[in-house]
BALOKE-144315 format. One record per residue (C-alpha): x, y, z. Coordinates in steps of 0.02 Angstrom, whole numbers, plus 50000, padded with zeros to 5 digits. Layout:
! BALOKE-144315
XYZ/...
//
This chain:
! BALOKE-144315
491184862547347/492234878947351/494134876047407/494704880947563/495634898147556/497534897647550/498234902647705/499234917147732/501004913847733/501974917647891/503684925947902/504604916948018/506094927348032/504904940948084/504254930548214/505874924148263/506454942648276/504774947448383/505004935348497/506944942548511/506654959348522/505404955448666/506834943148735/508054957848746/506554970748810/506194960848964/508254956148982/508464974448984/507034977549098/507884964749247/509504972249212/508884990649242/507904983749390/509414973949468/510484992549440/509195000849524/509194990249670/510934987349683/511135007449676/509825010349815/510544996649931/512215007349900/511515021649953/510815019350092/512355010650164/513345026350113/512065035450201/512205027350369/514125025450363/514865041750296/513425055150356/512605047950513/513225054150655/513195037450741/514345042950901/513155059650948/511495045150907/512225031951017/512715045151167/510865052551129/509985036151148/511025035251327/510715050151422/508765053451336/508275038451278/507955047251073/508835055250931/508295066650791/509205067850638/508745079750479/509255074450289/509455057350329/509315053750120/509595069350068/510875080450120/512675081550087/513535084449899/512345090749734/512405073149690/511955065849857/510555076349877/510115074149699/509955057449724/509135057649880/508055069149810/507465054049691/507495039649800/506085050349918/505175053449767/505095034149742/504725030149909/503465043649929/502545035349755/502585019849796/501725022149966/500435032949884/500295016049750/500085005249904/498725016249963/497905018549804/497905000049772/497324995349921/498944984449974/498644994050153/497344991350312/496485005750388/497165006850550/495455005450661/496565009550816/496515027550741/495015028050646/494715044850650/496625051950604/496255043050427/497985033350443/498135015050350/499615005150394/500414989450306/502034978450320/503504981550218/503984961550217/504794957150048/504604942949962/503154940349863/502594959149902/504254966649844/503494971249692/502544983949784/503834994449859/505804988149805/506265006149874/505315003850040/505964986450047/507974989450004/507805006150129/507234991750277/508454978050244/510064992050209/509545001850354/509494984150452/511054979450417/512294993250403/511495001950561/511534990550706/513544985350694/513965003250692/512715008650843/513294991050948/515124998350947/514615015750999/513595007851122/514964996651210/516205012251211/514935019051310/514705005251424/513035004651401/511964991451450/510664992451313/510454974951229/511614972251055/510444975350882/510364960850773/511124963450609/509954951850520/508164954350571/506844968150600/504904974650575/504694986050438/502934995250416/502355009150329/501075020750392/500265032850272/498915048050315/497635054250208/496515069050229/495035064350143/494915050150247/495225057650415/493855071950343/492515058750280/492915050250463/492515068250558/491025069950463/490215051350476/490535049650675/490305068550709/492085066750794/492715082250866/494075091650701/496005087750726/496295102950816/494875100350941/495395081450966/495805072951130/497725071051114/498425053651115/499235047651262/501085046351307/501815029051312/503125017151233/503405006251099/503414989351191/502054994651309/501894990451493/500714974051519/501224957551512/501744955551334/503114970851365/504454958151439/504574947151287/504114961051152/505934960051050/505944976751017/507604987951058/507435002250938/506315011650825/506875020850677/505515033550616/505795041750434/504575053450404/504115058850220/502865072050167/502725083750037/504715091250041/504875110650103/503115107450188/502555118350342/502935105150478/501685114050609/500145115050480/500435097450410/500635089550568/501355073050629/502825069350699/503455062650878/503045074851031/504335066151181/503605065751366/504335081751463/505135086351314/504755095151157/503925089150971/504655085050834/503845088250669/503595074050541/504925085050401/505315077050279/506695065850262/506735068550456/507355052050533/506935049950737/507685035450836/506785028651010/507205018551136/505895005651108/505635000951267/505965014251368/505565033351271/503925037151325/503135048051191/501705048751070/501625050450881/500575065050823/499155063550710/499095073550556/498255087050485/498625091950319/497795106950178/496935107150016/498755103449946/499565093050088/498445078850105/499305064350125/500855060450238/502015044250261/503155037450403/503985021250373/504495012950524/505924999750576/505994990850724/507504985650775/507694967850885/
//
């Protein structure tokens, strides 16, 4: 009977220092993802209480019931706008990732604007989009206290924003989509379609009296130095005028009172995809 073969013989120190180095990698890994986080969070804060002009936005949200703001991320010092610069970039990828992946619903209210939707809830789904997610919960609590002072200087009677709680969602566009969707219903082209109808957030039937919703924050983010008019999107106010979906262009609405209608988008050859993330406020 032959022997059995000698087995090999195993270095344990280089298994012991495998199993270390990988140890370190993934320490290394949380850390950069906890700086990262930690650094966007920041950011956003700084953006809301250094830039935003939260006095002209709460006397705005008074007298017309909306406010537009430009560079919300990225405007200010190099470095500011360097880094908003970055953080857009992010956001912009990981909404395309969502899309890509399938982490987001076609929105069969629209079928025909190609638009897919999807919650930006945390948790389990942070993974998904930490940008998206640290924008949402910054934005929800660095904004409200600010706007709930402006708004009892005014003496206005619009309800306090919570600090702790909204809705985020993310709403993303793609032209192949809305093109295959022209095609297979022989629905009328984007520039020959029936424009959506004027009305608000909340809505007016029965559910509009206990619908939570105070405020809307709209950040729009598209491909950046885009032609606003031949991409598309954006907010047109009733009896007023539209606002293009720019990027980095941030519009605020009365939830339940602005009546106005969000524009569906158009797109090119290059432009074809669009994103607005969304934040009700309660």
């Amino acid at each position: 009977k032959p022997s059995d073969p000698i087995p090999a013989e195993i270095d344990n120190d280089s298994v012991v220092d495998g199993e270390a180095d990988e140890t370190v990698a993934k320490a290394s890994s949380l850390v950069e993802s906890q700086r990262k986080s930690v650094d966007c969070l920041t950011f956003v804060r700084k953006r809301v209480e250094e830039y935003f002009p939260i006095g002209d936005a709460a006397k705005a949200l008074v007298e017309k019931g909306y406010f537009v703001y430009d560079g919300f991320l990225s405007s200010g010092s190099d470095e500011d706008v360097a880094f908003g610069n970055s953080l857009v970039a992010e956001m912009t990828e990981e909404s395309f990732s969502m899309l890509a992946n399938d982490k987001l619903e076609r929105d069969i209210t629209r079928l025909v604007d190609g638009e897919y939707v999807g919650g930006i809830v945390g948790g389990e789904r942070y993974a998904d989009c930490p940008r998206l997610t640290e924008y949402v919960v910054s934005l929800t609590r660095h904004l409200p206290p600010l706007l709930n002072n402006e708004l009892v200087n005014l003496q206005s009677t619009m309800p306090k924003l919570d600090t702790t709680a909204s809705m985020g969602t993310l709403r993303v566009y793609d032209r192949n989509t809305r093109l295959g969707a022209e095609s297979l219903l022989s629905a009328p082209s984007s520039e020959d379609a029936i424009k959506r109808p004027f009305g608000v957030i909340c809505g007016d039937g029965e559910d509009a009296e206990t619908d939570s919703r105070r405020l809307t924050a709209m950040l729009f983010l598209s491909v950046k130095d885009s032609d606003a008019n031949e991409l598309g999107g954006g907010v047109t106010v009733e009896n007023e005028v539209k606002y293009g979906g720019v990027c980095d262009r941030m519009i605020l609405l009365r939830s339940d009172l602005c009546s106005h209608r969000q524009e569906p988008w158009k797109g090119n050859a290059e432009d074809d995809k669009a994103i607005c993330v969304t934040v009700h406020f309660v």
